[in-house]
C-alpha positions in Angstrom: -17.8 -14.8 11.6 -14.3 -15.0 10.1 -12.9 -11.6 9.1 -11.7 -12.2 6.0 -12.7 -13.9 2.5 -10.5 -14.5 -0.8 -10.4 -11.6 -3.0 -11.2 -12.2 -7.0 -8.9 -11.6 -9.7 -11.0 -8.5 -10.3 -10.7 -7.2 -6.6 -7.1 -7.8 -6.7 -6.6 -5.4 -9.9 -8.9 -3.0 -7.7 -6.6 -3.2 -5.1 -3.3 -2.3 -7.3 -5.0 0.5 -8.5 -5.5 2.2 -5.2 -2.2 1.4 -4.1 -1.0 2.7 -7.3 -2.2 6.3 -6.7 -0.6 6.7 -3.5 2.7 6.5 -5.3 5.8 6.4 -3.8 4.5 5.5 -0.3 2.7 2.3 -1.2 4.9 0.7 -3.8 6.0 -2.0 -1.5 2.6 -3.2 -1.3 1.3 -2.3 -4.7 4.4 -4.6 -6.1 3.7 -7.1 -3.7 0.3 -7.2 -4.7 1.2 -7.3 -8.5 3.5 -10.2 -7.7 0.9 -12.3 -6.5 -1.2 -12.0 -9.2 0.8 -12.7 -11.4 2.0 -15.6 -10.4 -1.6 -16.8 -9.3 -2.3 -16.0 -13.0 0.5 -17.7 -14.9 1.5 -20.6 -12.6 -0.2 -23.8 -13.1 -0.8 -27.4 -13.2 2.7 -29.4 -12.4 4.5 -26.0 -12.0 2.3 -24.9 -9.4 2.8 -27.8 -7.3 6.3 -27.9 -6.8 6.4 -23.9 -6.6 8.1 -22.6 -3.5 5.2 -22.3 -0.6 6.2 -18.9 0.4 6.0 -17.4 -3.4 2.0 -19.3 -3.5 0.0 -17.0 -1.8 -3.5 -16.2 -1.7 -4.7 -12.4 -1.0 -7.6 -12.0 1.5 -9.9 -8.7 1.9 -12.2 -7.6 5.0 -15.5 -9.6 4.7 -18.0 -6.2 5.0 -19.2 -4.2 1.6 -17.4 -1.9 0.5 -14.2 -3.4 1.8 -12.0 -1.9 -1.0 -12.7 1.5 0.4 -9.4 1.3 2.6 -7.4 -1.1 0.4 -7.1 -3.7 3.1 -5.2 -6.6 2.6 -3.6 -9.9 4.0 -1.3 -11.9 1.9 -1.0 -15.5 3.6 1.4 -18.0 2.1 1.0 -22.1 2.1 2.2 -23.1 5.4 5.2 -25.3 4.5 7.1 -21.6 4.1 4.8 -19.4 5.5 4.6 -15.0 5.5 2.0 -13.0 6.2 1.8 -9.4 4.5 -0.6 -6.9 5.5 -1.1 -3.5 5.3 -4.3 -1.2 4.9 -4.9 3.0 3.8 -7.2 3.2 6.5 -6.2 5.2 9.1 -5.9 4.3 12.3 -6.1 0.8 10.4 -9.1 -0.9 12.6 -10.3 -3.3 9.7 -6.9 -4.9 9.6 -6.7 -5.0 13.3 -10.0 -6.9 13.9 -9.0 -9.2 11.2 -5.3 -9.7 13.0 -7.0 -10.4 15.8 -10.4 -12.4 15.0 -8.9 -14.6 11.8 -8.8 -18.3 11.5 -6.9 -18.2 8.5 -3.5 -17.3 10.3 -1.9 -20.7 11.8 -0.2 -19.4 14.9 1.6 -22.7 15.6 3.4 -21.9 12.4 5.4 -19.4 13.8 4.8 -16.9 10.7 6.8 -14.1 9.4 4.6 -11.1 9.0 6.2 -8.2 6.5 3.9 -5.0 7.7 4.5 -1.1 7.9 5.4 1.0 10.7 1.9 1.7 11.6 2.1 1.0 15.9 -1.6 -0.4 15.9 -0.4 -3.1 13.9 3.0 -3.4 15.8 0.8 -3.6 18.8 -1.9 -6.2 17.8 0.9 -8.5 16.8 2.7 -8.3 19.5 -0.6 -8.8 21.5 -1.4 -11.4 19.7 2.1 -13.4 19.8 1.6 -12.8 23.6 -1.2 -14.7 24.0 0.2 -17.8 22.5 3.2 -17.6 24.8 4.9 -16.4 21.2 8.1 -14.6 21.2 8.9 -11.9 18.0 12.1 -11.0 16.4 12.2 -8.0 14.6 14.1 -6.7 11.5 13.8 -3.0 10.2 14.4 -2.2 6.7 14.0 1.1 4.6 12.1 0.9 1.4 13.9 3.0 -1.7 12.1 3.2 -4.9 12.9 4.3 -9.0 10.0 5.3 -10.9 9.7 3.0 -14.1 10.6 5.1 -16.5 14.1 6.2 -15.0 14.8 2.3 -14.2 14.2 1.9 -17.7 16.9 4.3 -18.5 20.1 3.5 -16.4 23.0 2.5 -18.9 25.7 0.0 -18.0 28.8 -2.0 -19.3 29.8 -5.4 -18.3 33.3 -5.7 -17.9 35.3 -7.5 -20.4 36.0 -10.7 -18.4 32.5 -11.8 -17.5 28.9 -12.3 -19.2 25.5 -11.0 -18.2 23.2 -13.8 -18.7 19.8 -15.3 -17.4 20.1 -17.3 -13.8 19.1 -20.7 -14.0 17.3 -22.7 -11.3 20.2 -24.9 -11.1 22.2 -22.1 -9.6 19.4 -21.8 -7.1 22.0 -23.8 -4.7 25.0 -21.5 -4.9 22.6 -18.7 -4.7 21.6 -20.2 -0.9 24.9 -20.8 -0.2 25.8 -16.8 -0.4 22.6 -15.5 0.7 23.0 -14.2 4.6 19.3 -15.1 5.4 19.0 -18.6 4.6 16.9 -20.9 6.3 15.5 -24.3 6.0 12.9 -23.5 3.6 15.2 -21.3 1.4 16.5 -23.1 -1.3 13.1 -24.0 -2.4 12.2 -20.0 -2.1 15.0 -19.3 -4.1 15.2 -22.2 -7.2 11.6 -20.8 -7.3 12.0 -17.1 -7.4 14.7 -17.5 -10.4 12.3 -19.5 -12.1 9.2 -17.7 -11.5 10.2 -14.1 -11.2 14.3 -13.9 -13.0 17.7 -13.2 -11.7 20.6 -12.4 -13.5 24.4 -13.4 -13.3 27.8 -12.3 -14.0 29.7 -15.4 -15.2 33.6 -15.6 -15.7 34.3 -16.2 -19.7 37.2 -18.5 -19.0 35.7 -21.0 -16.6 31.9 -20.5 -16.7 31.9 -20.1 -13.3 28.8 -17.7 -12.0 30.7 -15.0 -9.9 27.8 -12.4 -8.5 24.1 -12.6 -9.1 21.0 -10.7 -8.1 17.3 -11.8 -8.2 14.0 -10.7 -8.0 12.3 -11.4 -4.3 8.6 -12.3 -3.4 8.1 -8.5 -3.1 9.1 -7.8 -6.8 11.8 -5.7 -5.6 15.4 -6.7 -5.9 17.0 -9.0 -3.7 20.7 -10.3 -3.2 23.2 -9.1 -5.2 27.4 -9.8 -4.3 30.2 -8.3 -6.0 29.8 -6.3 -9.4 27.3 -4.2 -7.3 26.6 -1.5 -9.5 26.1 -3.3 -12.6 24.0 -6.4 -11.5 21.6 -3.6 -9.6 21.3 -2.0 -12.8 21.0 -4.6 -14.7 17.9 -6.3 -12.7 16.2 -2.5 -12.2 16.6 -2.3 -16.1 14.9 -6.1 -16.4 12.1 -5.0 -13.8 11.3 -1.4 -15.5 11.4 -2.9 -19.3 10.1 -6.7 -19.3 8.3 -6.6 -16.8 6.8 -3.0 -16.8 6.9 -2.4 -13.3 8.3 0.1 -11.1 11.7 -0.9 -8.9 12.1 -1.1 -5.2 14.7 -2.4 -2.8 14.8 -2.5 1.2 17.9 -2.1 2.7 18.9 -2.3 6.5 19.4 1.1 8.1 23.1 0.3 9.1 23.9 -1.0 5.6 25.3 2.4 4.3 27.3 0.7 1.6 24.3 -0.7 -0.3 22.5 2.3 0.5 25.1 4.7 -1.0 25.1 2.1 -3.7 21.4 2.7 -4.6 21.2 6.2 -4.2 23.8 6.7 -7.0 21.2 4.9 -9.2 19.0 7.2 -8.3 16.8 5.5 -5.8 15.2 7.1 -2.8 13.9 6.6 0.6 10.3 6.2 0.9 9.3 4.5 4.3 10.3 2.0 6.4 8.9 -2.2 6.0 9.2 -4.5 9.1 9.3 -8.3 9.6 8.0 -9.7 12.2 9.2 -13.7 12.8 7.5 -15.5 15.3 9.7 -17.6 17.4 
């Protein structure tokens, strides 16, 4: 019997409660989980279709009774772009193992990127299971930092004289790709998408109109590339995340990047835990 099963709108909401009262830990999934659901819930028809694959994702729960009882859940993406996020309370997480393991719904052949937590039975049975299929895995460690809503809401900036704050565009979705360090074939769509689905912000130069730094909001909800004008575009976009959106704010930053995490922690971020992807190669 397959492992899994498509969770309801109402089992989602379940789900971000849970994950809500484990606050700070669990924000990377409770955002990622209020993500989807919001974009399963106000994308449709036309848009829908042409939305990025890796932003239209459908959350599966274990297929037993009581299956909330853990908060287990796997995010799969449509496969032209695909990522796989799972994570689970349960501890040691066995549901989510079985359903690593035993599922149908994850297409191997894909060579997905899974986004997990640092619990080793996960590690383990993805590893295990990449094994099997003669798969290799690359590996990228990032450290989760967090700002409570309310203080997100609060940080004050000024935009220097010479440029403009203003709303992203998708159109800029191609110089945006052009910056970002971890582009790949699939993400200019992921990124045109993101602006229009979830916002970004730029700096643009008053003389020539030209956009000189942007930031934008990721398929985690958390914030995402920002160059130059460091400061303000990350306060700026926490501001954007905590107000319009009413949501709490969360980056991950690479271990060795001690710039952007300096950066953050003047904002008044802080570590929480660590979040891994795992790309199948």
């Amino acid at each position: 019997m397959e492992p899994l099963r498509p969770a309801s709108e109402e089992e989602i909401r379940q789900l971000i409660e849970i994950y809500e009262a484990s606050l700070p830990e669990s924000v990377q999934f409770m955002l990622i989980l209020q993500n989807i659901l919001r974009l399963n819930t106000t994308i449709c028809g036309s848009d829908l279709e042409v939305a990025s694959h890796r932003l239209r994702k459908t959350i599966y729960v274990p297929n037993i009774q009581n299956f909330n009882r853990f908060a287990t859940f796997v995010a799969i993406s449509c496969e032209d772009d695909l990522y796989i996020m799972a994570h689970s309370l349960q501890n040691p997480p066995l549901d989510l193992c079985d359903a690593i393991q035993n599922t149908h719904l994850v297409k191997w052949h894909l060579k997905p990127a899974f986004v997990i937590g640092g619990e080793k039975l996960i590690h383990d049975k993805i590893h295990q299971k990449a094994k099997e299929l003669n798969l290799t895995i690359d590996t990228s460690d990032y450290v989760n930092y967090w700002i409570p809503r309310e203080n997100a809401a609060n940080l004050k900036f000024v935009v220097p004289s010479e440029v403009q704050l203003k709303p992203l565009e998708k159109e800029h979705g191609k110089l945006l790709n052009e910056w970002w360090p971890y582009r790949y074939k699939m993400s200019l769509w992921y990124i045109e998408s993101a602006i229009k689905h979830n916002g970004g912000l730029g700096l643009f130069d008053k003389s020539s109109g030209e956009l000189v730094s942007c930031v934008f909001k990721n398929d985690l909800d958390g914030i995402a590339h920002n160059s130059g004008y460091g400061s303000i575009l990350a306060k700026a976009m926490a501001r954007l995340i905590a107000v319009d959106h009413q949501q709490h704010v969360q980056t991950f930053i690479s271990a060795n990047n001690v710039k952007s995490i300096r950066l953050f922690e003047k904002l008044g971020f802080a570590a929480v835990n660590e979040i891994h992807w795992l790309i199948m190669q």
